[in-house]
C-alpha positions as CSV (number, residue, x, y, z in Angstrom):
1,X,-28.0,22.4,15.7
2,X,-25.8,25.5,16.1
3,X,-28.1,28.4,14.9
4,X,-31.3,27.2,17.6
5,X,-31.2,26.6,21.4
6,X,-27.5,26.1,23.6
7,X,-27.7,22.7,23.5
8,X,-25.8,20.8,26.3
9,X,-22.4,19.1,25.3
10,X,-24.1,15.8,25.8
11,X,-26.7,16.5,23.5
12,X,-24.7,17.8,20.9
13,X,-21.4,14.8,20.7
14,X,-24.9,12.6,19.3
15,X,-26.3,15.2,17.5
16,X,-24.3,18.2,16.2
17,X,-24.1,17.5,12.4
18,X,-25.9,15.3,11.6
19,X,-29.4,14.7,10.4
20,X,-31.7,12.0,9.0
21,X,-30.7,10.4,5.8
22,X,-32.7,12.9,3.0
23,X,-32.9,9.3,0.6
24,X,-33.7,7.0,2.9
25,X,-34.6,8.5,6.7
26,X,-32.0,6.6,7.8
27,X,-30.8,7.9,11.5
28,X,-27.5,6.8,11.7
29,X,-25.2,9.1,9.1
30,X,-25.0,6.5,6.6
31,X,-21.0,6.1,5.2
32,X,-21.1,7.9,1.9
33,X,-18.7,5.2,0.0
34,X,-18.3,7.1,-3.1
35,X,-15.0,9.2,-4.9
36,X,-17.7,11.6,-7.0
37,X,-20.8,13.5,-6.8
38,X,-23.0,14.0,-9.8
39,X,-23.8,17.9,-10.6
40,X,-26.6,19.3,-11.5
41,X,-25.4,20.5,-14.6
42,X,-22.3,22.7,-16.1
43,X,-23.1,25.5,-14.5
44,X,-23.8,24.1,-11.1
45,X,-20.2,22.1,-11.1
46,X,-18.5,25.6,-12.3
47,X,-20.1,27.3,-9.2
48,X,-18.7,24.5,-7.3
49,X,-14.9,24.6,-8.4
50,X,-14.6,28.5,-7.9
51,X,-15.9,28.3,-4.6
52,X,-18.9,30.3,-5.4
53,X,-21.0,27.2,-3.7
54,X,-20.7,25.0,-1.6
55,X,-21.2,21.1,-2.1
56,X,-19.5,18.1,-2.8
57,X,-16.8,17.6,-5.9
58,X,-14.5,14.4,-4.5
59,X,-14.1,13.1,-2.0
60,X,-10.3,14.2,-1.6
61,X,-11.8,17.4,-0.9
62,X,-15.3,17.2,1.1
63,X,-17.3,13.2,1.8
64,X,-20.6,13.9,3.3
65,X,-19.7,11.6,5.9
66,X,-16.9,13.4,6.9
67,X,-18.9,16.7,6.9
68,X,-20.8,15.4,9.6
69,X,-17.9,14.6,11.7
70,X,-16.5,18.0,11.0
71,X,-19.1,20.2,11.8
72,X,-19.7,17.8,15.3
73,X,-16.0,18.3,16.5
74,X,-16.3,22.1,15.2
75,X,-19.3,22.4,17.4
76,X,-18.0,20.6,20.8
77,X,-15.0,22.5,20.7
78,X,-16.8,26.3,20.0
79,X,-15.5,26.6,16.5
80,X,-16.9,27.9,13.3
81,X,-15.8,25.3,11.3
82,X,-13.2,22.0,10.9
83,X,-11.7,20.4,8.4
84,X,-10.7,16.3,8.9
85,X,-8.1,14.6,7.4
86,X,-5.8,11.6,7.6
87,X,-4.2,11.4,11.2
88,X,-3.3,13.5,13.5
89,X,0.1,14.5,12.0
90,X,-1.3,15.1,9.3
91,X,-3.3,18.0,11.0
92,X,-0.7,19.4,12.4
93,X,0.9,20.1,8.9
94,X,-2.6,21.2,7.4
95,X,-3.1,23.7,10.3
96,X,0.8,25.0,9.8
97,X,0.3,25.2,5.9
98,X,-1.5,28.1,5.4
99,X,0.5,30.3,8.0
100,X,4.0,29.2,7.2
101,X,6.7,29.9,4.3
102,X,10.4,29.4,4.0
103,X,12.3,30.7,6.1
104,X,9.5,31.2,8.9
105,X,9.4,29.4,12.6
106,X,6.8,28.3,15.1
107,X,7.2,28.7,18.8
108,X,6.7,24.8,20.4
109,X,6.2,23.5,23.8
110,X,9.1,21.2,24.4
111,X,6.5,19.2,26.6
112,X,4.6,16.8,23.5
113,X,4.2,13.2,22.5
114,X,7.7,12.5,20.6
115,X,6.1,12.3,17.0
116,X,5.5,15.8,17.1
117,X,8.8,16.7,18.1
118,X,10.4,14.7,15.4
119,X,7.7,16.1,12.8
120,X,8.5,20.2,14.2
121,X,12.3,19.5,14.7
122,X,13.3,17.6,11.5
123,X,10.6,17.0,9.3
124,X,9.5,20.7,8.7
125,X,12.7,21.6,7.8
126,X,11.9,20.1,4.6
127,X,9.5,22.5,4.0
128,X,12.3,25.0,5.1
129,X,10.3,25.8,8.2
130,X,12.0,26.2,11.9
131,X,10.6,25.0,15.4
132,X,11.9,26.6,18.5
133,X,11.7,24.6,21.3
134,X,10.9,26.4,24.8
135,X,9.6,25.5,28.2
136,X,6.1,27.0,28.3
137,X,6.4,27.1,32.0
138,X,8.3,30.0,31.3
139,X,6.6,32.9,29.8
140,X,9.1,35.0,29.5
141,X,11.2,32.7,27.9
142,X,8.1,32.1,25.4
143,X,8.2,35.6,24.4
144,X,11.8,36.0,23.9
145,X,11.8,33.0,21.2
146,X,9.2,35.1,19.0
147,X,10.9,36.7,16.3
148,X,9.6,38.9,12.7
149,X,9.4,35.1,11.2
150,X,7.5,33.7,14.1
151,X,4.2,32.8,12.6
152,X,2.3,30.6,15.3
153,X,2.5,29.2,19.1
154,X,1.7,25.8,19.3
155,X,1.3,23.3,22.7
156,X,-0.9,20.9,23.8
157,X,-3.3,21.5,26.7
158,X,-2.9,18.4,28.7
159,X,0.6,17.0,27.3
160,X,1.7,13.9,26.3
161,X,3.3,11.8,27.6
162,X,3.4,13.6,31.5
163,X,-0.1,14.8,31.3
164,X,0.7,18.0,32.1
165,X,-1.6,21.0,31.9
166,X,-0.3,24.6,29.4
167,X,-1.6,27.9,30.8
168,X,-3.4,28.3,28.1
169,X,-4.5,31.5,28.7
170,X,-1.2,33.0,29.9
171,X,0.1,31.5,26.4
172,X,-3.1,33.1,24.2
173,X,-2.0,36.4,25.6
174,X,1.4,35.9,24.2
175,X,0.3,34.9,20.8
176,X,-2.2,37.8,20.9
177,X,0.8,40.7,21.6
178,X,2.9,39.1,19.0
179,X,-0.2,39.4,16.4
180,X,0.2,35.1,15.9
181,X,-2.0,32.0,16.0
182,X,-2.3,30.3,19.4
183,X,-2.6,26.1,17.8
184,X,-3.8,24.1,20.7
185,X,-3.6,19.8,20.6
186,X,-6.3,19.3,22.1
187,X,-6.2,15.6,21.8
188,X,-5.7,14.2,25.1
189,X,-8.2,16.4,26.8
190,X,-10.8,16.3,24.3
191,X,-13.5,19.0,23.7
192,X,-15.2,17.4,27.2
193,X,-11.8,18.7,29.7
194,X,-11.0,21.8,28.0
195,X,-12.2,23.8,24.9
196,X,-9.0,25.8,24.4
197,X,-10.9,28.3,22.1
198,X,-12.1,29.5,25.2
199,X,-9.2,30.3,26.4
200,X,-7.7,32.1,23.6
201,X,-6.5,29.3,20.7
202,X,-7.0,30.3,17.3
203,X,-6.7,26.7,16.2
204,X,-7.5,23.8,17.5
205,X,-5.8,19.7,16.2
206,X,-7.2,16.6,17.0
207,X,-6.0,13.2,16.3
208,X,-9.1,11.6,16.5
209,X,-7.5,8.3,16.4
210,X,-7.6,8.5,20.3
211,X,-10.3,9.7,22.9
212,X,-12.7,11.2,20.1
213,X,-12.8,7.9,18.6
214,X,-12.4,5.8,21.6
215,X,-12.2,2.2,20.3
216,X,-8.3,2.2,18.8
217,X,-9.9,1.4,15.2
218,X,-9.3,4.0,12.6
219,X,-6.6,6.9,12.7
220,X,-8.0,10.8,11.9
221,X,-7.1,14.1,12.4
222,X,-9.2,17.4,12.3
223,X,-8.1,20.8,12.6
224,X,-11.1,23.5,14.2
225,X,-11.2,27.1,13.6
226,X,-12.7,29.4,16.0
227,X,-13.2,32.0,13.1
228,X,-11.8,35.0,15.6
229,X,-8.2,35.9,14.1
230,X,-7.7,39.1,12.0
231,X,-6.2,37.4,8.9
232,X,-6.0,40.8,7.5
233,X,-4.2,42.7,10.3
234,X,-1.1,42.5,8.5
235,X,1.0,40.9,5.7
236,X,2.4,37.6,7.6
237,X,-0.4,35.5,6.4
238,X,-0.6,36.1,2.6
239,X,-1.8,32.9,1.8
240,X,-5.4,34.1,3.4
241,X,-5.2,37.5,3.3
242,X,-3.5,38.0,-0.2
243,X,-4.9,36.7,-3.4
244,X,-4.8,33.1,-4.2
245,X,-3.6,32.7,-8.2
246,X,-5.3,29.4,-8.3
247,X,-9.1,31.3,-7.6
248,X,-8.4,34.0,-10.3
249,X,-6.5,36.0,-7.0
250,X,-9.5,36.0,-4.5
251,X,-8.7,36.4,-1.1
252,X,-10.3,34.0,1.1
253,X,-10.4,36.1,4.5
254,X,-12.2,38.5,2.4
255,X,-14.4,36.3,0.6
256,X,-14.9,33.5,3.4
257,X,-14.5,35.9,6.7
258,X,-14.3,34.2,9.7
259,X,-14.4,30.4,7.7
260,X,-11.4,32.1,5.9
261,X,-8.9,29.1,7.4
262,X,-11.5,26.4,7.2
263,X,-12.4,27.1,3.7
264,X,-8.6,27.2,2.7
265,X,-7.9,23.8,4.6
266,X,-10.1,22.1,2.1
267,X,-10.1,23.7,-1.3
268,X,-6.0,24.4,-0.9
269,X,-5.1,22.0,1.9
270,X,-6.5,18.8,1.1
271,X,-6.4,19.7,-2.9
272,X,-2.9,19.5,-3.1
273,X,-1.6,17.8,0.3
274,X,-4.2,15.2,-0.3
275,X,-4.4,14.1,3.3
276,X,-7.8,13.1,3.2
277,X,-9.7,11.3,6.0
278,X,-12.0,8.2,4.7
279,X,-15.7,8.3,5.0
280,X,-15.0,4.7,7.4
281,X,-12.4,6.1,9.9
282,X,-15.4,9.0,9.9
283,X,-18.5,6.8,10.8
284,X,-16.4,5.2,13.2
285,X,-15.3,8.3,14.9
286,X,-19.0,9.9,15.0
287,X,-19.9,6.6,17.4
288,X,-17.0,7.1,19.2
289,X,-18.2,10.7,19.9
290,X,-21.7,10.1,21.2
291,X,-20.2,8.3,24.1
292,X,-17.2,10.6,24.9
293,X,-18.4,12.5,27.8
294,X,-19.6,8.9,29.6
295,X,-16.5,7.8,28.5
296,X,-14.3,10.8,29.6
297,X,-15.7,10.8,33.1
298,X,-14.6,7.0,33.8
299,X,-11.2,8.1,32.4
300,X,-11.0,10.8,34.7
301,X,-12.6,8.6,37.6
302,X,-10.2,5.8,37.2
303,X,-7.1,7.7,36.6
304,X,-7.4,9.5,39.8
305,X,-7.9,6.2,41.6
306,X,-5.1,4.7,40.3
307,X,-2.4,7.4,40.1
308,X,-2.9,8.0,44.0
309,X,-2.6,4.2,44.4
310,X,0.9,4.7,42.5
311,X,1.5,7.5,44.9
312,X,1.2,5.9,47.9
313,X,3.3,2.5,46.3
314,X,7.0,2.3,47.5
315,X,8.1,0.8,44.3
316,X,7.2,3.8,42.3
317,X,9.5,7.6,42.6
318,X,7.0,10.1,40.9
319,X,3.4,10.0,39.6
320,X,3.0,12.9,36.8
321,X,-1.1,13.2,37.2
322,X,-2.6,16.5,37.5
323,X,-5.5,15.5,39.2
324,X,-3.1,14.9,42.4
325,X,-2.6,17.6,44.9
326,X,1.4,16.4,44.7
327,X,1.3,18.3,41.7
328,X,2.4,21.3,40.5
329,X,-0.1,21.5,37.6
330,X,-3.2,21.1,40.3
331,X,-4.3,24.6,40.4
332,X,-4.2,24.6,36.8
333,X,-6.7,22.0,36.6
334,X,-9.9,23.4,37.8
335,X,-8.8,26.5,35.9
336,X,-8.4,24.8,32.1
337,X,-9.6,21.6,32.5
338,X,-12.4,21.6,34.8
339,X,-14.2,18.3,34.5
340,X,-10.6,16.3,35.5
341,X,-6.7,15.6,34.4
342,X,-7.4,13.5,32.2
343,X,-6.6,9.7,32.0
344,X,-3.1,10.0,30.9
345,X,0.1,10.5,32.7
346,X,3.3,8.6,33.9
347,X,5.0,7.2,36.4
348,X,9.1,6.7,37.7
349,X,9.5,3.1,38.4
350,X,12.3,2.5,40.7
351,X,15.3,0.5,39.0
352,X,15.0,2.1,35.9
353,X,14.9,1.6,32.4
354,X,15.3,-2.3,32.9
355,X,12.6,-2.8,35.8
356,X,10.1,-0.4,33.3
357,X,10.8,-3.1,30.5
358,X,10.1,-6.1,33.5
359,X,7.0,-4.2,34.2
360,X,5.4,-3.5,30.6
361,X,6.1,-7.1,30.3
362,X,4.5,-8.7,33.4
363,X,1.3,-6.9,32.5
364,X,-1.9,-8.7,32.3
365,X,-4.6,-6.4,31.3
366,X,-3.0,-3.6,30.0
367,X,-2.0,-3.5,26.5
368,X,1.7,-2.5,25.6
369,X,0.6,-0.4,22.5
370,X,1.4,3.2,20.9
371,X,-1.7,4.6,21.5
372,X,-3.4,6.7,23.7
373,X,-7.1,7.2,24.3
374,X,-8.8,3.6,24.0
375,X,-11.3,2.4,26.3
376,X,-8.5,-0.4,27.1
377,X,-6.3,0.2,29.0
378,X,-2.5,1.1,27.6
379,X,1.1,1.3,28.7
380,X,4.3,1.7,26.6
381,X,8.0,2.7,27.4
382,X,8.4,5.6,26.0
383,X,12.1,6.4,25.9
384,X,12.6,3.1,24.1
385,X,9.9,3.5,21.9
386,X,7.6,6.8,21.0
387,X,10.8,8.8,22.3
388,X,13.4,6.6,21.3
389,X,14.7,8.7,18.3
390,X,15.4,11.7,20.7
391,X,18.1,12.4,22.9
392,X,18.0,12.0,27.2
393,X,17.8,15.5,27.0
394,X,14.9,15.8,24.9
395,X,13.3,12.6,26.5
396,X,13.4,13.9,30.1
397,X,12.5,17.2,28.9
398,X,9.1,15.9,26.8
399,X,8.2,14.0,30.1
400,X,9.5,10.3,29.0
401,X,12.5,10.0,30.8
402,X,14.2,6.1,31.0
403,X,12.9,5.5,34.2
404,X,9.1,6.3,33.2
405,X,6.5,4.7,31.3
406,X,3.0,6.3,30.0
407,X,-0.4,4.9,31.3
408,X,-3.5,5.7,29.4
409,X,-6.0,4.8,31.8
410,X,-9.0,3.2,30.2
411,X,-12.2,2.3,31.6
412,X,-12.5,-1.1,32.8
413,X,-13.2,-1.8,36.7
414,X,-10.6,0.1,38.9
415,X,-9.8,-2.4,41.6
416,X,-8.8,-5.0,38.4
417,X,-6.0,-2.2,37.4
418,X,-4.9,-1.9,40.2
419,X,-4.4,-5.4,41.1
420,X,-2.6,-5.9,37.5
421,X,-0.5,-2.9,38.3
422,X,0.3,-4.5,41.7
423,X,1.4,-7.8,40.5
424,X,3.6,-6.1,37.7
425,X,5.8,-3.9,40.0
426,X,6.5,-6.8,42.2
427,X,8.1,-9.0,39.1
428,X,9.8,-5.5,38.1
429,X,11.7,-5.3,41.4
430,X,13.0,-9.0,41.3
């Protein structure tokens, strides 16, 4: 549906991708349960492993199902192509892999969910890659950390756990005078807030285990391309612009152009990483997505409700939404995320880490789970649980300070959160 009319988003989260069953007219993508695809014949499956065609091999590598799903999130978020995998995480490593080596760093907001810091402060190291942490609040700052063996930017637009919004403009024009990737999680915001691409990312991660999905079933993770970097411009990115010794040295931005990064995210990425997403976590995410925007909006709808209710309560210090004039992220709203904040942020609670444990426990209809992005309703502690393997430091500065907890706001009747909220804060201050 990308090559006719500009369809609206709404229109395209149903449609973008996929297409009646060829087999059986079924209109539903049907989930393609299988590990191998039949060729046609020798020289059809050669064609296929040198890249000279494109199809399906195994389904470690490309799943019709998951094709679908690919090109739909590819579409919503302005990109030229995606590639899905297992988790979230694990899209984070796959959109890393092609730009990094030993010995080279990427440039990190210090504001996202705790996972990610563990994975880009300790994990990558393995890999004998670096992560420099900086406030990207401060710009300058940003472009002091970039160094010769800086090879990407990475932030999220609406952060977890505070919910608070990057510049991501202000940071694209960073990465674009240092000649680097701008990688954008665009996970809490989803393609329906904010399409980063459009504001100068280069890359684009989802874990689609959240709001792309929707119903807290199956864990995913895609990484979109927006097919505008320069691979070529200069040497720092060998591994697209140099030739590849397992394709007989062909050189994928010159072969593949602008689905350069895409194409190498599946026949290098998931070949040898293997972090393949399964054609069931798929089909579940493509229902998610036809409902995300009427989803998204309720999200938005409630959260604002709520977090000035949480405002206005004397048992609460701070409330972290955007979407409130309090903050100083609201100009930054209408600006990046222009349909709303969000449904994700946190709030102080007044006594502490102990009346935070009182209140996650007192709760009713809110589920104390680590996930974000459900229709449900969620709440968890972070510093003694997402953020419990970092220090204060690091917990205050991700947004998940002892005193706080993370609400993802979900999308049951307003007046019913509130009331659970109510009743909570009042056992919490006994």
């Amino acid at each position: 549906m990308t090559d006719g009319p500009k369809y609206g988003f709404d229109t395209l989260q149903i449609h973008a991708g996929a297409r009646p069953d060829p087999a059986t007219g079924s209109r539903q993508t049907p989930i393609y349960q299988s590990t191998a695809y039949v060729f046609r014949d020798a020289e059809h499956a050669a064609a296929l492993f040198n890249l000279q065609e494109v199809g399906y091999i195994y389904s470690r590598l490309t799943n019709p199902t998951v094709a679908v799903l690919q090109e739909r999130i590819a579409t919503l978020e302005g990109g030229v192509g995606g590639v899905c995998c297992s988790s979230g995480h694990a899209a984070q490593i796959m959109a890393l892999f092609p730009l990094m080596a030993p010995g080279l760093n990427v440039v990190v907001s210090t504001r996202l969910y705790g996972g990610t810091v563990t994975q880009f402060s300790q994990t990558i190291k393995r890999f004998g890659w670096e992560a420099t942490f900086v406030d990207f609040d401060d710009l300058d700052a940003v472009k002091a950390a970039i160094d010769d063996n800086t090879r990407a930017i990475f932030c999220e637009s609406i952060a977890n756990p505070g919910g608070y919004i990057t510049d991501l403009d202000a940071i694209a024009a960073i990465a674009d005078s240092a000649e680097i990737p701008l990688i954008v999680d665009n996970t809490t915001a989803t393609p329906y807030l904010c399409r980063p691409i459009e504001h100068g990312a280069t890359l684009v991660v989802h874990s689609t285990t959240k709001y792309l999905t929707g119903n807290g079933t199956v864990t995913g993770g895609c990484v979109v391309d927006s097919g505008t970097f320069d691979w070529s411009a200069n040497d720092k990115f060998p591994s697209l612009s140099g030739p590849e010794p397992a394709y007989h040295g062909m050189k994928f931005h010159e072969t593949f152009g602008p689905l350069a990064f895409t194409f190498h995210g599946i026949a290098i990425g998931l070949r040898d990483l293997g972090m393949t997403m399964n054609p069931q976590a798929a089909h579940y995410t493509l229902m998610g997505t036809e409902t995300l925007s009427l989803r998204m909006d309720r999200h938005v709808e409630n959260a604002t409700r709520i977090a000035k209710w949480l405002e206005a309560d004397d048992r609460v210090e701070y409330v972290t939404y955007a979407g409130l004039e309090s903050s100083p992220y609201f100009d930054r709203v209408a600006k990046i995320c222009p349909r709303g904040a969000g449904g994700l942020f946190t709030f102080a609670v007044k006594g502490g880490y102990d009346a935070c444990v009182k209140l996650v426990n007192a709760l009713e209809i809110f589920s104390h789970v680590a996930n974000l992005g459900d229709a449900r309703s969620l709440i968890i502690h972070s510093a003694s649980t997402t953020h419990r393997q970092l220090t204060v430091e690091q917990q205050r500065a991700a947004g998940a300070a002892p005193e706080v907890v993370r609400v993802s706001i979900g999308i049951e009747d307003a007046e019913d959160l509130i009331a659970d909220l109510d009743q909570a804060l009042s056992k919490a201050a006994n």
